[in-house]
Structures are given as structure tokens and as C-alpha cells.
C-alpha positions as CSV (number, residue, x, y, z in Angstrom):
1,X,-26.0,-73.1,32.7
2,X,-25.6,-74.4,29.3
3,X,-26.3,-71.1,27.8
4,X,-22.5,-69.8,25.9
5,X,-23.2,-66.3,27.6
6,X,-22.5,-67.8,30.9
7,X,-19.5,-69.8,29.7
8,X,-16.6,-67.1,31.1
9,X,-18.7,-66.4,34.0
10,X,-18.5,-69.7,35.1
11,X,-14.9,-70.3,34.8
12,X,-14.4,-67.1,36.5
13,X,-16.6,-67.8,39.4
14,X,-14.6,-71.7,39.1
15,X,-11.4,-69.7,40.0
16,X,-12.7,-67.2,42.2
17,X,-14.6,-70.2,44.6
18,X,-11.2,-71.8,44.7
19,X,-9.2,-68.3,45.4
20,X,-11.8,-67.8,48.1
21,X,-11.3,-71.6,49.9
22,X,-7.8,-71.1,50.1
23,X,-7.3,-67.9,51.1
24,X,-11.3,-66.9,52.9
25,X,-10.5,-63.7,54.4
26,X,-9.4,-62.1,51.1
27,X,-11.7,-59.6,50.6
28,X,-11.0,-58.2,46.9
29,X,-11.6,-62.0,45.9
30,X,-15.0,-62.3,47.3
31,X,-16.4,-58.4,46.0
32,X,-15.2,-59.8,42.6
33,X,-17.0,-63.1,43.4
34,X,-20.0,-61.3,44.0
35,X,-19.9,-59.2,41.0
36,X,-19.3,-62.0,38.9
37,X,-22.7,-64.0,40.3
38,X,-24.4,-60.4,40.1
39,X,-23.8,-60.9,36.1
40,X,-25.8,-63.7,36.2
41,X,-27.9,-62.3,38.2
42,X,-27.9,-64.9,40.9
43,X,-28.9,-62.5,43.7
44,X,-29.2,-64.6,46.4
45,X,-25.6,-65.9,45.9
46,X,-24.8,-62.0,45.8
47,X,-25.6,-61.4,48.8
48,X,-24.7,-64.2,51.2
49,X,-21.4,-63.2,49.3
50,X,-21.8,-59.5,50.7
51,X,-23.0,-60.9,54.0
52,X,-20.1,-62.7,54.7
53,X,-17.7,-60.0,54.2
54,X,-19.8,-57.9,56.6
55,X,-20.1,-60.3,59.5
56,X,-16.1,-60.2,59.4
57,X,-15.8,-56.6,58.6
58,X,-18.9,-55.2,59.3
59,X,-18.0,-51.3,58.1
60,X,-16.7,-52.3,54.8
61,X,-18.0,-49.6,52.7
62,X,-18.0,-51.7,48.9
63,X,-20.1,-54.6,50.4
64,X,-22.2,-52.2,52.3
65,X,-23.1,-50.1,49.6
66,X,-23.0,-53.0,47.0
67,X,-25.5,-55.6,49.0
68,X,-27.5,-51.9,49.5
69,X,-27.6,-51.3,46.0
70,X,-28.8,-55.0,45.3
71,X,-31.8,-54.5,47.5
72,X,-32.5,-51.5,45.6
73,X,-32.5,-52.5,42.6
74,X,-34.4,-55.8,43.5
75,X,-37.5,-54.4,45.3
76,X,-36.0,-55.3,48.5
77,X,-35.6,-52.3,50.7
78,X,-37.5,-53.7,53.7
79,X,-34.0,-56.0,53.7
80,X,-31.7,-53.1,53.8
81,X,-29.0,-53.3,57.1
């Protein structure tokens, strides 16, 4: 995006995609990754984000209630786990 607003964000999510390729099973790096697409309201990024934290720790309470609260708050409840 060319718009200034996003300018941090996408540094951040620059850094945070890199954190997450080298070290993939770090969890605090991808809920932060999440929130920072979730800024930018990417929502579909959000939650593949939250997805994949659940499909390798599937009772993680922040991504569970975090991809719930996306649904929510996106008119998607008939996606809710």
C-alpha cells in the first residue's frame, strides 16, 4: 500500500514474516503478526495466521478467542470453530 498510514505496519509485518520463517513454531511472533495484518484490516491474512497456530496447538486460548472475535466482528459466525 502506498498510503503513509500503512508505512510502520508494513515494516512490522517485513520483520515479523522473517521472525516467523526462521523460527515457525514461535507463537508470540505469529499472534503479533496477526494483529499487525488485523490493523490493516487484512482479515483473511488474520486468520490463516490464527489457523495455523491452531492446527499446531489447537487449545491455544489467544488464537481461539482472537480468530473468534474476528468472525464476530466480521459477520462471520457461521465460520466459528
Amino acid at each position: 500500500m502506498s498510503s503513509p498510514f500503512y508505512k510502520d505496519y508494513d515494516s512490522a509485518i517485513d520483520q515479523y514474516e522473517a521472525a516467523a520463517a526462521i523460527e515457525p513454531k514461535n507463537v508470540d511472533c505469529h499472534l503479533k503478526l496477526a494483529h499487525l495484518y488485523e490493523m490493516r484490516r487484512e482479515f483473511d491474512q488474520v486468520i490463516k495466521i490464527y489457523k495455523k497456530i491452531l492446527k499446531h496447538d489447537p487449545e491455544n486460548f489467544a488464537a481461539l478467542m482472537k480468530i473468534g472475535l474476528v468472525y464476530i466482528r466480521n459477520n462471520m459466525r457461521d465460520k466459528g470453530l
